[in-house]
MIDOSE-1310 file (N, C-alpha, C; in nm, 2 decimals, decimal comma, always signed):
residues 269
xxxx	-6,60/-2,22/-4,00/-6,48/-2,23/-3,92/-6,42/-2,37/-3,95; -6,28/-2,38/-3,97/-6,18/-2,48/-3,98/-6,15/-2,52/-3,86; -6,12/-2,62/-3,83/-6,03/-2,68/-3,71/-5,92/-2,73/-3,77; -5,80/-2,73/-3,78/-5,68/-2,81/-3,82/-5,63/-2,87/-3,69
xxxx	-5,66/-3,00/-3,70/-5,61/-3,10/-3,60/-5,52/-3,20/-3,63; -5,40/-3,28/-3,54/-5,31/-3,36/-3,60/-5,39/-3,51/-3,50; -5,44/-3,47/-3,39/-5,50/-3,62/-3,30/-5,64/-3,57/-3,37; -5,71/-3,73/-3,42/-5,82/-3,70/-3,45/-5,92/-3,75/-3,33
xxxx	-5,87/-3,82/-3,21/-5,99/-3,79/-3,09/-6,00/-3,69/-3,08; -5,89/-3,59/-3,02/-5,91/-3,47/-2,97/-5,96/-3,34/-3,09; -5,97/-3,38/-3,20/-6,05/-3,31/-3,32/-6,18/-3,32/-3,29; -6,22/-3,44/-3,28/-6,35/-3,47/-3,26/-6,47/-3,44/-3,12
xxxx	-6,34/-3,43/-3,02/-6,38/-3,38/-2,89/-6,40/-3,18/-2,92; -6,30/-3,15/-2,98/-6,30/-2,96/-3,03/-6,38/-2,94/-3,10; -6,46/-3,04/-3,19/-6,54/-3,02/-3,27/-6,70/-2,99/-3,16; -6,71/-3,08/-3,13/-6,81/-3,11/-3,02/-6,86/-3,01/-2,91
xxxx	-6,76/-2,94/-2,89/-6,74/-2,79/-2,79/-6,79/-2,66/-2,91; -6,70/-2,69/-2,98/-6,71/-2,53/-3,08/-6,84/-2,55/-3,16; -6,91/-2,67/-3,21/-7,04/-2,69/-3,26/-7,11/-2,62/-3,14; -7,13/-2,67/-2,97/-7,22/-2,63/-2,91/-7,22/-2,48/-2,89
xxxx	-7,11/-2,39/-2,95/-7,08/-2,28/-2,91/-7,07/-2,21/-3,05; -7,03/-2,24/-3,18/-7,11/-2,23/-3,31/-7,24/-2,09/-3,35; -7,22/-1,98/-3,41/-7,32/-1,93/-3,44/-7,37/-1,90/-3,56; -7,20/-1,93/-3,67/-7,27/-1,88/-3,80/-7,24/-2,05/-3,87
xxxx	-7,12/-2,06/-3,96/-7,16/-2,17/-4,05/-7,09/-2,32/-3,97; -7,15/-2,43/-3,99/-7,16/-2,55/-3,93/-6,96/-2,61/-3,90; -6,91/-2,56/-3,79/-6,80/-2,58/-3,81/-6,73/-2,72/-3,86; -6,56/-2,76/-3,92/-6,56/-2,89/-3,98/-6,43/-2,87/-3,91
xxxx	-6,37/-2,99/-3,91/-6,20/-3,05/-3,89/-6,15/-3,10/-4,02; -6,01/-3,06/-4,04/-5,93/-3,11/-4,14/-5,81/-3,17/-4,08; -5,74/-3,29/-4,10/-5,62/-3,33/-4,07/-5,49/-3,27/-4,09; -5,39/-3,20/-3,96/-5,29/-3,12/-4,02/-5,21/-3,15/-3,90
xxxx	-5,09/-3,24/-3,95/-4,97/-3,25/-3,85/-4,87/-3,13/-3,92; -4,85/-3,03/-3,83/-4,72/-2,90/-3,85/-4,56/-2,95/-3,86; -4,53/-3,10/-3,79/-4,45/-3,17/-3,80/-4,41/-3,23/-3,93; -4,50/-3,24/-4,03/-4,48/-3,27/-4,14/-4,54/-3,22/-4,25
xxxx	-4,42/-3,16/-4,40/-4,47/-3,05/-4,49/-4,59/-3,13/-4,59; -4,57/-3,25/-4,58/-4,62/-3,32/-4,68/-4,83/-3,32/-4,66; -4,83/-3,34/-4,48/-4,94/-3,28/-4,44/-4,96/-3,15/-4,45; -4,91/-3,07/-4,44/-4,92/-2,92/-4,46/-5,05/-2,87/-4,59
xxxx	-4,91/-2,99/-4,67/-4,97/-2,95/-4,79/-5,11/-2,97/-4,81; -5,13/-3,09/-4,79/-5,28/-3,20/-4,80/-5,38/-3,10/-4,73; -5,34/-3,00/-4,61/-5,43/-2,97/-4,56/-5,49/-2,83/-4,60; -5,38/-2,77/-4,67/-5,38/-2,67/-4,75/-5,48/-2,70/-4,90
xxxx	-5,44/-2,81/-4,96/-5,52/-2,80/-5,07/-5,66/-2,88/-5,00; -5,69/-2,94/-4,93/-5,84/-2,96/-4,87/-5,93/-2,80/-4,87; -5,84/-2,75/-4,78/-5,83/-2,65/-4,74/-5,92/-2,54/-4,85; -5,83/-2,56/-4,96/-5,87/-2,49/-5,11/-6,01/-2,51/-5,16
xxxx	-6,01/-2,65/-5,14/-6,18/-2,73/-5,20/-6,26/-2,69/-5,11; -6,25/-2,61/-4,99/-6,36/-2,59/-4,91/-6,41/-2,45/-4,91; -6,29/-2,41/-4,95/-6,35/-2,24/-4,93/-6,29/-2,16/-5,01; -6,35/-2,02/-5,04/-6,30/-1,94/-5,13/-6,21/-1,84/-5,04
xxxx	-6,23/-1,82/-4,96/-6,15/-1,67/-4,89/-6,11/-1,77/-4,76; -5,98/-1,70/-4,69/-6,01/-1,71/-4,56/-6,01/-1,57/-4,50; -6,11/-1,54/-4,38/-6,11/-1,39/-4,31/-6,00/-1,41/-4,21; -6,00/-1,50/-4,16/-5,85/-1,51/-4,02/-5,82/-1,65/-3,98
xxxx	-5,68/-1,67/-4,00/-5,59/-1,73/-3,98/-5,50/-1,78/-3,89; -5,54/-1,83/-3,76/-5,44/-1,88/-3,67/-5,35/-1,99/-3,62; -5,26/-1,91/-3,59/-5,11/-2,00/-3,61/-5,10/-2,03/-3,45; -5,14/-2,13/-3,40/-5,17/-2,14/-3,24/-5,13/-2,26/-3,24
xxxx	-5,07/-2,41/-3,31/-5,01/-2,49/-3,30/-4,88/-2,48/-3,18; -4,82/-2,56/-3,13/-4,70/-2,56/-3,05/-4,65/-2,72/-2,94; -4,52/-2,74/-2,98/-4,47/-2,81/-2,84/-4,38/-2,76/-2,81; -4,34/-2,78/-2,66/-4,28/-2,67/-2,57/-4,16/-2,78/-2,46
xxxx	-4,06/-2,76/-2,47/-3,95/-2,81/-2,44/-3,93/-2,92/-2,39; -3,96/-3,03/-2,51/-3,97/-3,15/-2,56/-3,80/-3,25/-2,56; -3,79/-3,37/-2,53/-3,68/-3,40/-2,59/-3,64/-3,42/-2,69; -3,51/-3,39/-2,71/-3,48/-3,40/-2,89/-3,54/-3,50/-2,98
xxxx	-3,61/-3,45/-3,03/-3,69/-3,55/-3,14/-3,66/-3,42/-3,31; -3,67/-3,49/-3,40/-3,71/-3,45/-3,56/-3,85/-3,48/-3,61; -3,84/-3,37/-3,69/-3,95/-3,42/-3,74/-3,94/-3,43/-3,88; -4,07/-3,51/-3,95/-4,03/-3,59/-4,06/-3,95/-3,55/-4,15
xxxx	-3,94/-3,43/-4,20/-3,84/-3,36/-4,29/-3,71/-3,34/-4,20; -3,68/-3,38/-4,12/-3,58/-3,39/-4,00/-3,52/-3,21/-4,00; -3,61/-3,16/-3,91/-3,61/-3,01/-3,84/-3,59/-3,06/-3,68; -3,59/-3,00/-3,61/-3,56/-3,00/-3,49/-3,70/-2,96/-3,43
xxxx	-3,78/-3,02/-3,36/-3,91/-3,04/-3,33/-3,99/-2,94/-3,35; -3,91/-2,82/-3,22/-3,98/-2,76/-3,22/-3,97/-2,62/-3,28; -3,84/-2,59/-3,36/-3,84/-2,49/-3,48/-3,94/-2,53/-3,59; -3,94/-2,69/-3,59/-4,02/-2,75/-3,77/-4,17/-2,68/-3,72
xxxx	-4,22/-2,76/-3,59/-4,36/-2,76/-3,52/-4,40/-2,58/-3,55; -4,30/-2,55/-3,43/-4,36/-2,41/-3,40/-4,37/-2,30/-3,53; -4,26/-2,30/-3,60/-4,21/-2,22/-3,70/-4,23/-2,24/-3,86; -4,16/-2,36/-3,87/-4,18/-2,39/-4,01/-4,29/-2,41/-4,11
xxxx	-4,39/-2,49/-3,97/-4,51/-2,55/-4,03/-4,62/-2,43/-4,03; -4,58/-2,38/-4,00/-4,68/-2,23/-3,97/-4,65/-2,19/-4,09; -4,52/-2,16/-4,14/-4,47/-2,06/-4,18/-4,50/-2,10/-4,38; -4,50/-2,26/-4,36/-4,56/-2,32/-4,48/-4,71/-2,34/-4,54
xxxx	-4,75/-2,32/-4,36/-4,89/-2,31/-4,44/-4,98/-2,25/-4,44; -4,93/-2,03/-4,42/-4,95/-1,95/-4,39/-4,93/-1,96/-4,55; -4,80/-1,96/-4,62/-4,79/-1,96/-4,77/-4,89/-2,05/-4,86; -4,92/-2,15/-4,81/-4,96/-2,23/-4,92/-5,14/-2,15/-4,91
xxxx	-5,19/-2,11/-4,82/-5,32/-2,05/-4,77/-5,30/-1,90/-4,77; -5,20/-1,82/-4,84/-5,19/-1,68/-4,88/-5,30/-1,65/-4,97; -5,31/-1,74/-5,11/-5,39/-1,69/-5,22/-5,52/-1,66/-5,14; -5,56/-1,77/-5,06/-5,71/-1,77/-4,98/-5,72/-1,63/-4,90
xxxx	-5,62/-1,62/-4,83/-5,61/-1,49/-4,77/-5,62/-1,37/-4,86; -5,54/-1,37/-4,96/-5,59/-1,25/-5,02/-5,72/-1,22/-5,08; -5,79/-1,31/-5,10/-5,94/-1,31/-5,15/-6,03/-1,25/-5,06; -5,99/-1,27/-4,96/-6,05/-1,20/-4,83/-6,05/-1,06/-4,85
xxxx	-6,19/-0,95/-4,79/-6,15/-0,80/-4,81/-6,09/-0,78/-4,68; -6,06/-0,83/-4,58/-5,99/-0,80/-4,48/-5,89/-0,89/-4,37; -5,83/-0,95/-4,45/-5,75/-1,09/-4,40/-5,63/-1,05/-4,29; -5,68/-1,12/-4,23/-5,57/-1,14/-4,10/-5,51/-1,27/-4,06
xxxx	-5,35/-1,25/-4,00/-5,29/-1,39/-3,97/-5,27/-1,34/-3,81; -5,31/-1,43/-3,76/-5,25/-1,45/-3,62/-5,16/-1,51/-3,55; -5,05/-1,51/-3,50/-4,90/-1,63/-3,44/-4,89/-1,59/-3,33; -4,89/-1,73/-3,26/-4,86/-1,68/-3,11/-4,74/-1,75/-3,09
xxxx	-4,67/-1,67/-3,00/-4,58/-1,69/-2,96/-4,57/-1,71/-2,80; -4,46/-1,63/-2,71/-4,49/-1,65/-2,64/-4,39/-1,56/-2,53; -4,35/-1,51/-2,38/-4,24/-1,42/-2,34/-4,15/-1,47/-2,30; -4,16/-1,65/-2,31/-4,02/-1,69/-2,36/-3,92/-1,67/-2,50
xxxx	-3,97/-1,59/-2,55/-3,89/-1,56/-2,70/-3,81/-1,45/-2,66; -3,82/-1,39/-2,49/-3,72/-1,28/-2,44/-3,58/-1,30/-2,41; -3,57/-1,45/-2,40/-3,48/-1,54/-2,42/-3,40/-1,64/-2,50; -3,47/-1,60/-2,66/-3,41/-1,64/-2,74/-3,36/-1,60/-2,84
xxxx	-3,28/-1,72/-2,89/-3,17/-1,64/-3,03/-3,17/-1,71/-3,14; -3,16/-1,66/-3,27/-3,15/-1,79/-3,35/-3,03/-1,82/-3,36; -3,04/-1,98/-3,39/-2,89/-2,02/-3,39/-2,87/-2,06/-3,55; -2,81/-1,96/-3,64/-2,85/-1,90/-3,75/-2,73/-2,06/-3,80
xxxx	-2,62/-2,06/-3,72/-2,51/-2,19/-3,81/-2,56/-2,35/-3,73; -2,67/-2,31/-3,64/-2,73/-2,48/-3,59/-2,88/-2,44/-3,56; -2,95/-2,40/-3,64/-3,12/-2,42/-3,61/-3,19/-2,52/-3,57; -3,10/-2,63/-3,63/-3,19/-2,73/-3,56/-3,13/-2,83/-3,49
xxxx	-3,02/-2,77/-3,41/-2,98/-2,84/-3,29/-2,94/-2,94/-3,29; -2,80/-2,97/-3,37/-2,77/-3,11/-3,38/-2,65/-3,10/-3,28; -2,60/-2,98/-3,24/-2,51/-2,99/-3,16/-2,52/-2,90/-2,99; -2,50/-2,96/-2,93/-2,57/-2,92/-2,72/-2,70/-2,87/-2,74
xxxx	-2,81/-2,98/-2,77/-2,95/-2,97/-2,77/-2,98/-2,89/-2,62; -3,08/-2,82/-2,62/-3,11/-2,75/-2,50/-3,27/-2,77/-2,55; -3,39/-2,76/-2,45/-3,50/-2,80/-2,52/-3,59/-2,67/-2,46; -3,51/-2,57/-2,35/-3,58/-2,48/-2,37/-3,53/-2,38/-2,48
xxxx	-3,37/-2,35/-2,47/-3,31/-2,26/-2,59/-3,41/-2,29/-2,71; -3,43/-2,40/-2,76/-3,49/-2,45/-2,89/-3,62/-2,42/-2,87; -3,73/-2,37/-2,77/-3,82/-2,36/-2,75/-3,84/-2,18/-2,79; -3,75/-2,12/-2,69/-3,74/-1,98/-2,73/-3,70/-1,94/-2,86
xxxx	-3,61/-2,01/-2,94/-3,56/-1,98/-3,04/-3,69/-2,00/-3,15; -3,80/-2,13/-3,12/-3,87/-2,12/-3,22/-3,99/-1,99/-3,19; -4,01/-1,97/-3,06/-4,09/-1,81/-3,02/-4,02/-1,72/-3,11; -3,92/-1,70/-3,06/-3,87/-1,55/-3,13/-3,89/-1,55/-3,30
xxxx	-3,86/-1,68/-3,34/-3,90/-1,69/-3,52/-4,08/-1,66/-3,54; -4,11/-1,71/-3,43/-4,28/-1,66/-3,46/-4,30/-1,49/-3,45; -4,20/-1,47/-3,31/-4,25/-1,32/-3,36/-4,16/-1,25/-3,52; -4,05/-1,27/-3,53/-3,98/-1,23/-3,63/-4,04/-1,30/-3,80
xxxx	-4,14/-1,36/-3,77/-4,22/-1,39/-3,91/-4,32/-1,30/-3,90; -4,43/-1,31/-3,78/-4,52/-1,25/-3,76/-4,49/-1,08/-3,81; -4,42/-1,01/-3,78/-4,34/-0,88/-3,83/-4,34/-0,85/-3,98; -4,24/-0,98/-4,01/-4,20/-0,96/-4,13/-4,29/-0,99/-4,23
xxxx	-4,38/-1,07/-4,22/-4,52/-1,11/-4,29/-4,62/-0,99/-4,35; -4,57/-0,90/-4,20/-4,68/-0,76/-4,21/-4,64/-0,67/-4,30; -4,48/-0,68/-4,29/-4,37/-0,55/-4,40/-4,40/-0,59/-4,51; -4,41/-0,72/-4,55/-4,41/-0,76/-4,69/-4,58/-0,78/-4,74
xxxx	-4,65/-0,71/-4,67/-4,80/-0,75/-4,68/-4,82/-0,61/-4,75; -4,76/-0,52/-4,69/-4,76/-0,37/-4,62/-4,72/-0,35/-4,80; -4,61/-0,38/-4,78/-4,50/-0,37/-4,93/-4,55/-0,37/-5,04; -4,65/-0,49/-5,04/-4,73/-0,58/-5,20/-4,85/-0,53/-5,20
xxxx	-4,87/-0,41/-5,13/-5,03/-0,34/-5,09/-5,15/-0,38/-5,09; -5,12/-0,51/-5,03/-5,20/-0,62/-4,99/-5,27/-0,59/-4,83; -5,42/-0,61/-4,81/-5,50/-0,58/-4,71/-5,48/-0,61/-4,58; -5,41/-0,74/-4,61/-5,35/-0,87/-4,51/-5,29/-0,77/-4,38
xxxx	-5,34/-0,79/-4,22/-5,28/-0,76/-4,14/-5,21/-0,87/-4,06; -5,09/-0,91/-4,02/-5,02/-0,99/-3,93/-4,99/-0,92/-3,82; -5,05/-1,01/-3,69/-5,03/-0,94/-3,55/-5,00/-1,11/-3,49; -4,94/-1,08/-3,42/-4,88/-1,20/-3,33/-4,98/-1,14/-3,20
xxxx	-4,96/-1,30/-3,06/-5,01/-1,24/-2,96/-4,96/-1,35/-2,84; -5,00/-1,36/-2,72/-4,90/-1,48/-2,62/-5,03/-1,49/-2,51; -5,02/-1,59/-2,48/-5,14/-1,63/-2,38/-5,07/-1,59/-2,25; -5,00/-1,56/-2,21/-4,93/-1,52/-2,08/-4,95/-1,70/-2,01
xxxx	-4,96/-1,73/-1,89/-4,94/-1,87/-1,83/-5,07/-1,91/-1,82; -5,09/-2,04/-1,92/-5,26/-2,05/-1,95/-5,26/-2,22/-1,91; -5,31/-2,29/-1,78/-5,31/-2,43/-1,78/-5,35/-2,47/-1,92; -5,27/-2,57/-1,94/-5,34/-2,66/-2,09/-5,26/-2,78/-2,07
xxxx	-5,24/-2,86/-2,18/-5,18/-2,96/-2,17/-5,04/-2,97/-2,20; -5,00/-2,81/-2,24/-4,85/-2,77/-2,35/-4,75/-2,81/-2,26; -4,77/-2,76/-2,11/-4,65/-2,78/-2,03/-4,64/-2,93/-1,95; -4,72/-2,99/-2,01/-4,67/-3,17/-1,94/-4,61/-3,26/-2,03
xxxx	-4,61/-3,20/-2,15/-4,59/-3,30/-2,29/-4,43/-3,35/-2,23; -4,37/-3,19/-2,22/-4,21/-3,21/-2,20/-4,17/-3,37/-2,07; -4,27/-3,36/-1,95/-4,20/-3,40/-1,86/-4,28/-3,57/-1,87; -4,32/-3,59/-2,00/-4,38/-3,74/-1,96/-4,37/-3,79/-2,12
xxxx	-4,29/-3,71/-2,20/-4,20/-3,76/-2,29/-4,04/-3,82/-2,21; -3,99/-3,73/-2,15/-3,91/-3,75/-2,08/-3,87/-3,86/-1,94; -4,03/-3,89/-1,90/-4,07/-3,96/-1,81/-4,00/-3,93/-1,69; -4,01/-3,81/-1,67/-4,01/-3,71/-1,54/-4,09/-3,71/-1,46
xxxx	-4,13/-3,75/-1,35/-4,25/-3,75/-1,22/-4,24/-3,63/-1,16; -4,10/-3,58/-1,16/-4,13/-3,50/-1,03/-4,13/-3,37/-1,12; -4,12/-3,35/-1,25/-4,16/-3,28/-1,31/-4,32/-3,23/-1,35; -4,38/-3,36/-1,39/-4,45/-3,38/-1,41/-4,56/-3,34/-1,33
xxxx	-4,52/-3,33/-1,20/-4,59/-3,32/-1,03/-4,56/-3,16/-1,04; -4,42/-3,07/-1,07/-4,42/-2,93/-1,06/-4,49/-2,92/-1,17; -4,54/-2,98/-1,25/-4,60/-2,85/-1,40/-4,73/-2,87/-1,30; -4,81/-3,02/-1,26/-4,97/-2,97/-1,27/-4,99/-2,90/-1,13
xxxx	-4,91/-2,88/-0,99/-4,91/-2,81/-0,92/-4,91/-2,63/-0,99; -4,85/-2,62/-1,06/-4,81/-2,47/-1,11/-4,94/-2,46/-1,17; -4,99/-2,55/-1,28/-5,07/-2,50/-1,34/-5,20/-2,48/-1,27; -5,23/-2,55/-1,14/-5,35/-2,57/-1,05/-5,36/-2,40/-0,98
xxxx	-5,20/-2,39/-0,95/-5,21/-2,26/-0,81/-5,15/-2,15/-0,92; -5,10/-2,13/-1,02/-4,98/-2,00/-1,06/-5,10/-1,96/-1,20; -5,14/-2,05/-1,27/-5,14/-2,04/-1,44/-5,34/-2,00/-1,40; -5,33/-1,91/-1,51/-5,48/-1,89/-1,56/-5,52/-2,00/-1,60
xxxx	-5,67/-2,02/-1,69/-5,73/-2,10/-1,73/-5,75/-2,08/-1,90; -5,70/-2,15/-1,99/-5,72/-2,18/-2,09/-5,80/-2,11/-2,14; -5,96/-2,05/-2,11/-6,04/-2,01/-2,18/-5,95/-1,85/-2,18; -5,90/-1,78/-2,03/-5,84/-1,67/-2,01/-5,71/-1,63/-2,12
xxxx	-5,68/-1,76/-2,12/-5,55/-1,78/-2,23/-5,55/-1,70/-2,31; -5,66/-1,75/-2,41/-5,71/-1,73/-2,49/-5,75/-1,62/-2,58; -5,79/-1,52/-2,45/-5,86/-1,40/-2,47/-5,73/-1,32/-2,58; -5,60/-1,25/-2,53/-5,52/-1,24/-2,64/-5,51/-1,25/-2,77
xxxx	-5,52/-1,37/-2,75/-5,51/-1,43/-2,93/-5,67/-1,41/-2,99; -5,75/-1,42/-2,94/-5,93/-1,37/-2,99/-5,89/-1,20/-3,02; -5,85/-1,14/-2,90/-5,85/-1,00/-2,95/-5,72/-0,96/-3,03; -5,65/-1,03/-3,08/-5,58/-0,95/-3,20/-5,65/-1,00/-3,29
xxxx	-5,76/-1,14/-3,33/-5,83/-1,20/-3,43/-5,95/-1,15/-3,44; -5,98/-1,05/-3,40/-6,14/-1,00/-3,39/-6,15/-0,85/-3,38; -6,11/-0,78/-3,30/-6,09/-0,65/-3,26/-6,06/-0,56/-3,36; -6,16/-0,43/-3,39/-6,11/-0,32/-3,51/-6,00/-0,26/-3,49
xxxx	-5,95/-0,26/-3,34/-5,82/-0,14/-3,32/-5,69/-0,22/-3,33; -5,72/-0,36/-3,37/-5,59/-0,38/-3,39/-5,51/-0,38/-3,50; -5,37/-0,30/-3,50/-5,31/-0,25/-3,64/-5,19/-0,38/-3,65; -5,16/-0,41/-3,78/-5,03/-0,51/-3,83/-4,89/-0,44/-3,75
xxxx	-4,85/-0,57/-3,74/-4,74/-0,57/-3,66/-4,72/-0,55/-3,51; -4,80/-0,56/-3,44/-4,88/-0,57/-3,29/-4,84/-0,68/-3,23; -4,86/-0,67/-3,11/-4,87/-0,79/-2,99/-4,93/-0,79/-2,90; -5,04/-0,86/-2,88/-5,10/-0,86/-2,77/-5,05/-1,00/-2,64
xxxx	-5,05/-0,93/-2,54/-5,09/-1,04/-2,46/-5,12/-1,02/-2,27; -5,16/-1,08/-2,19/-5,20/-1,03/-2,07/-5,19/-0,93/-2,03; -5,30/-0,85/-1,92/-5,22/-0,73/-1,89/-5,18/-0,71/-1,72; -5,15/-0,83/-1,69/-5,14/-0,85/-1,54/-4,96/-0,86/-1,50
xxxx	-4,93/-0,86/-1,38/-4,80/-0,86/-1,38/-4,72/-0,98/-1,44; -4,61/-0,91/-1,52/-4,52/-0,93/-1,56/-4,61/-1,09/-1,72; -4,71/-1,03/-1,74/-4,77/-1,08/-1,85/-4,86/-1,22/-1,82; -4,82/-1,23/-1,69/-4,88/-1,43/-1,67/-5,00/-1,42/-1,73
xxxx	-5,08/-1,33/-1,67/-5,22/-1,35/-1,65/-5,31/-1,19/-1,68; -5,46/-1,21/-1,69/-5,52/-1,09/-1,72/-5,60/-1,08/-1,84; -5,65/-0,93/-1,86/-5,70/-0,91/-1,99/-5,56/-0,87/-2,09; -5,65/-0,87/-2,24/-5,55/-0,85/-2,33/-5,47/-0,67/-2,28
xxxx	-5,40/-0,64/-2,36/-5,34/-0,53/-2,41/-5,21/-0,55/-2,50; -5,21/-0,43/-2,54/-5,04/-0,42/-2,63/-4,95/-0,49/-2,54; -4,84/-0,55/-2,61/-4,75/-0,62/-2,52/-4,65/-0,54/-2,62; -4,52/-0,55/-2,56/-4,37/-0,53/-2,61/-4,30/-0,65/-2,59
xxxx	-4,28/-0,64/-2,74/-4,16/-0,78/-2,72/-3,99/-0,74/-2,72; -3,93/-0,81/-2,73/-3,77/-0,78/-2,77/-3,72/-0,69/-2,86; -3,61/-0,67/-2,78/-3,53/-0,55/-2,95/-3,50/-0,68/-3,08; -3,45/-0,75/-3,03/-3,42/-0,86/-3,13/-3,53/-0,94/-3,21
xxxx	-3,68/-0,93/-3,13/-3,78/-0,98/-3,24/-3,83/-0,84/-3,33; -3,79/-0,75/-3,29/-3,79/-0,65/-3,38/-3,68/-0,61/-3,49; -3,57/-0,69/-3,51/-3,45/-0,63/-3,60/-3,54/-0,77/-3,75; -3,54/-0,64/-3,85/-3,60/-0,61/-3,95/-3,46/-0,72/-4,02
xxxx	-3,30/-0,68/-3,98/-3,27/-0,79/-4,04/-3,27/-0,95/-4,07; -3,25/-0,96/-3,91/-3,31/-1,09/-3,87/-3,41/-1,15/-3,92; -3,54/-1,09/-3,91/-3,66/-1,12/-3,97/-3,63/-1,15/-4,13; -3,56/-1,08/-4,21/-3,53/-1,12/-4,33/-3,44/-1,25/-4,33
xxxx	-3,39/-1,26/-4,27/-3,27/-1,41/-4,24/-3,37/-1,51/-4,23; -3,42/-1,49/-4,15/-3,51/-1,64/-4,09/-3,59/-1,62/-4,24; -3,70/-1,52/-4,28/-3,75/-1,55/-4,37/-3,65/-1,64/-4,50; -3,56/-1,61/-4,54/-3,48/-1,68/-4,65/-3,46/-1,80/-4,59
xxxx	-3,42/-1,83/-4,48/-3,41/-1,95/-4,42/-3,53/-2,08/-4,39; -3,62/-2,00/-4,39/-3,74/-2,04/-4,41/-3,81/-2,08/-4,56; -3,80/-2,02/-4,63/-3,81/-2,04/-4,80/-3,73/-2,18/-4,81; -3,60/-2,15/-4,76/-3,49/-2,28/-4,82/-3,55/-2,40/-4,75
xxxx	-3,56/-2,38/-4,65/-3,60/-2,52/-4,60/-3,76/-2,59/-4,63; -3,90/-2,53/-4,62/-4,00/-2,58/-4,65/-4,02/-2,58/-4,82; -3,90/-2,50/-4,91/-3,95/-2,46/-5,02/-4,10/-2,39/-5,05; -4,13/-2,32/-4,96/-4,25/-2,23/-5,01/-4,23/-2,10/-5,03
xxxx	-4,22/-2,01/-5,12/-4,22/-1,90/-5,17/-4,36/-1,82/-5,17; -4,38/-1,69/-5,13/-4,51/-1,61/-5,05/-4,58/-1,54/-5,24; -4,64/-1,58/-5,33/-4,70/-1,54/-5,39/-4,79/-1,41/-5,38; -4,75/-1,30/-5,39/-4,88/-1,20/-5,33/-4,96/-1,15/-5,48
x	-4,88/-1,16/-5,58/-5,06/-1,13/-5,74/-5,10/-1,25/-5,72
């Protein structure tokens, strides 16, 4: 097992947990900021030198309605973060994938993507920044890659299954970043209230994204996520997402738009 981490304390602290929890080969951390393609890359060809196959793949990176910030190839935080960087190093880590006899990618998204749209003439928000619109917008591209990943896997008769999945409302650290970047108190005060009394526990999060990554019944192009009301919380099941993370055109759009910007093209011989 890989860790791809961008904080190397908190690498070192994940490392320390998944070692004591560890059953088959001696887990390691590689350096990988999603903010920037130039790491992508480094992490990808490390990546290369360490292993011959990958069996599964997850795309579980994310910040979540952040103030306008870029990132280094100047993307809009959290389309570069959530979408791009995935989306580059899902490509550059294909060949590995296909070496695999049963390769799987996993993206999580999330059921704020029920609320978003791409903003196909300003993706990356140079004009009336909104930092949740840009948060949903980069969900909905997760599920609309996650899709499209599968049709063109499906297409190149490649083994490769792509399932996306959403932790439903899982305490972690995702929802405080926004309000102490911002230096918001009283925000700051509603997230860890919510997350104490409303939100599951991180390990429950989790469950989702393990069972689209592990489970035999799960088929490409799926969604898993809670099965408790209205998705917060629970065990996994099928989830439904949007008519719009399902338009097959769209998915092609973003995909081209995604080529253009990271320059990575999906190799499948």
């Amino acid at each position: 097992m890989i860790l791809a981490c961008r904080n190397p304390a908190k690498a070192a602290d994940a490392l320390t947990e998944v070692k004591a929890a560890a059953s088959g080969a001696e887990p390691v951390t590689v350096a990988l900021d999603l903010a920037d393609l130039s790491s992508v890359a480094a992490c990808a060809q490390e990546v290369s030198q360490q292993l011959t196959s990958i069996d599964v793949l997850m795309n579980n990176a994310g910040v979540m309605a952040i103030p306008r910030r870029d990132t280094v190839d100047g993307f809009e935080m959290q389309f570069g973060t959530n979408h791009l960087g995935h989306f580059a190093l899902t490509g550059r880590l294909l060949p590995l994938l296909l070496d695999a006899p049963a390769p799987r990618v996993v993206t999580t998204s999330s059921q704020v993507h029920r609320t978003g749209s791409i903003r196909w003439d300003d993706p990356n928000w140079h004009k009336r920044y909104s930092k949740w619109g840009a948060y949903a917008q980069s969900k909905l591209a997760n599920l609309l890659f996650a899709y499209e990943l599968d049709r063109r896997a499906r297409a190149a008769g490649a083994a490769l299954v792509s399932v996306a999945a959403h932790p439903g409302y899982a305490a972690t650290h995702l929802q405080a970043v926004g309000p102490e970047m911002s230096g918001s108190a009283l925000m700051a005060r509603a997230t860890a209230f919510a997350n104490r009394h409303i939100a599951q526990s991180d390990v429950h999060g989790a469950w989702p994204l393990v069972y689209a990554a592990t489970m035999d019944d799960v088929e490409g192009g799926s969604y898993y996520g809670p099965d408790g009301a209205f998705e917060l919380r629970g065990h996994p099941k099928l989830a439904r997402s949007s008519g719009r993370s399902r338009s097959e055109a769209d998915a092609a759009r973003v995909w081209a738009l995604s080529e253009r910007d990271t320059g990575i093209t999906y190799a499948w011989n």
